[in-house]
N, C-alpha and C positions, 0 to 999 in steps of 0.2 A: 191228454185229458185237459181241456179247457173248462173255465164256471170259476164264478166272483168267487174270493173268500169272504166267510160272514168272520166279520171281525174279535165279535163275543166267541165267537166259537174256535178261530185261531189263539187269542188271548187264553182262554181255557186249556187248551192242549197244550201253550207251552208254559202255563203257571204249574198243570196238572208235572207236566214232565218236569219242571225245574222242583217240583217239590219234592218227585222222587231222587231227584239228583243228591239234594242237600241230604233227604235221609239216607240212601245209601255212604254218602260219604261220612256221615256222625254214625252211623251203625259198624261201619268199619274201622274209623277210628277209637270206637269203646267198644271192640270187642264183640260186638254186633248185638252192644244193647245203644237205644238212643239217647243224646244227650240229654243229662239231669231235667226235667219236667216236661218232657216229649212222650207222649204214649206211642208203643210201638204200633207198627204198622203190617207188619211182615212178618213170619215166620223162615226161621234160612235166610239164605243170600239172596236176596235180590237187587240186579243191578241195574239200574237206568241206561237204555242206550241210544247211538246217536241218532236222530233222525232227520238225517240231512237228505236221505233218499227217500222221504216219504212226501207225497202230496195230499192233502185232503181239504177238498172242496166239498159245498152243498151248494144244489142244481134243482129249483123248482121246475116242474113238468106241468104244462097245461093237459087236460081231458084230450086224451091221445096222442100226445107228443112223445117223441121217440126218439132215440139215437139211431143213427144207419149201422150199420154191421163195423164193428170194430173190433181187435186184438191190441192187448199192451203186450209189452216185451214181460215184464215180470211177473202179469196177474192184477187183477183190482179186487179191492172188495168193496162189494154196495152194502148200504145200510137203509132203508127204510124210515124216515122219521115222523113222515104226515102222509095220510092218502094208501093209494094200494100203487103199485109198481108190477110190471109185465117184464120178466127179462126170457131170453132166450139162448142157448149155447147152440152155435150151426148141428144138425142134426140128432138133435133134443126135441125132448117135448116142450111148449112154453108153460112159465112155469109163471103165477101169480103172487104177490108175498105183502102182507100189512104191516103196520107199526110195529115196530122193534125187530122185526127177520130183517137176515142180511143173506147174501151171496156172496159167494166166492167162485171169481172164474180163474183159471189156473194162466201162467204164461203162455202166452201166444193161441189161446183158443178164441175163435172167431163169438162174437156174442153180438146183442142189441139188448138196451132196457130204454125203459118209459116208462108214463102215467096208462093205467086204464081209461077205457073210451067212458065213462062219465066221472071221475071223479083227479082232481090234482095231482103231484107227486110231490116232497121234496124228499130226495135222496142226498147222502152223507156219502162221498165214495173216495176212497182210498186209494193211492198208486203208489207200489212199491222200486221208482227210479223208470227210467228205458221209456220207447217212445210209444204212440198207440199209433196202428195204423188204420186208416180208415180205409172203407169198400163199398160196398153198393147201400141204397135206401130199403128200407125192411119192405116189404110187399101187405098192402091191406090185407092179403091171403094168410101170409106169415103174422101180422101182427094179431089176427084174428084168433090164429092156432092152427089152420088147414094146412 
C-alpha cells in the first residue's frame, strides 16, 4: 500500500494512541479509577495496543481514478473522508460509498477502489502488516459496474 502520510493526521493517531496508553496505565495503577483530577474515560479494562503492524495513509483520487486489482495479505480497511468512492470485491457487485462509510476487504480478496467518474476522492485506508499484491487494470466495463 503506497500514499504520502498527512502529517496532522499521523501526529493525531499517535497523540490519540499515546493518550490511551497513559490512561490505561494510571487506570491500572489506581485500581482502575484515573489519577486524582482526570475524568474517566472508560468503563472496564481497556487497554491500548501496539501498533507497529498498522499502516494508515490518506490517498486523494481525481474524477475516475482508480487502483488496478489488488489483495493485501491481512485485509485493508477504507474509509471515505471527502467525495464518493467506487470499490469493488472480484466477483461482487460495485458497490459506491460517501463521507464517513468505510469498507472492509478481508485477507487476500482481490479488490479495486477509486473516485467516481465526476466527482474527487480522499480516502483514509488502513493495513493490517503483510504485502499487497498487485494485478491487472480495472476495465472501463468494470469500473463502470458491467
Amino acid at each position: 500500500m503506497s500514499g504520502p502520510f498527512n502529517g496532522r493526521w499521523v501526529v493525531h493517531v499517535v497523540l490519540v494512541a499515546t493518550g490511551v496508553t497513559v490512561m490505561a496505565a494510571q487506570a491500572a495503577s489506581q485500581g482502575g479509577q484515573p489519577a486524582s483530577g482526570n475524568q474517566p474515560r472508560f468503563t472496564g479494562t481497556s487497554t491500548a495496543l501496539d501498533g507497529k503492524d498498522l499502516s494508515v495513509a490518506r490517498r486523494r483520487f481525481e474524477p475516475g481514478a482508480r487502483s488496478y486489482w489488488h489483495s493485501h495479505d491481512n485485509g485493508q480497511l477504507l474509509y471515505v473522508e471527502q467525495g464518493r468512492m467506487r470499490t469493488q470485491k472480484r466477483s461482487q457487485a460495485m458497490r459506491e460509498l460517501g463521507p464517513g462509510e468505510s469498507d472492509y476487504t478481508g485477507p487476500n480478496v482481490q479488490h479495486w477502489h477509486g473516485a467516481v467518474p465526476h466527482t474527487p476522492l480522499i480516502q483514509i485506508n488502513v493495513g493490517f502488516s503483510g504485502e499487497t499484491k498487485w494485478l491487472e487494470a480495472v476495465t472501463d466495463a468494470q469500473y463502470d459496474g458491467k
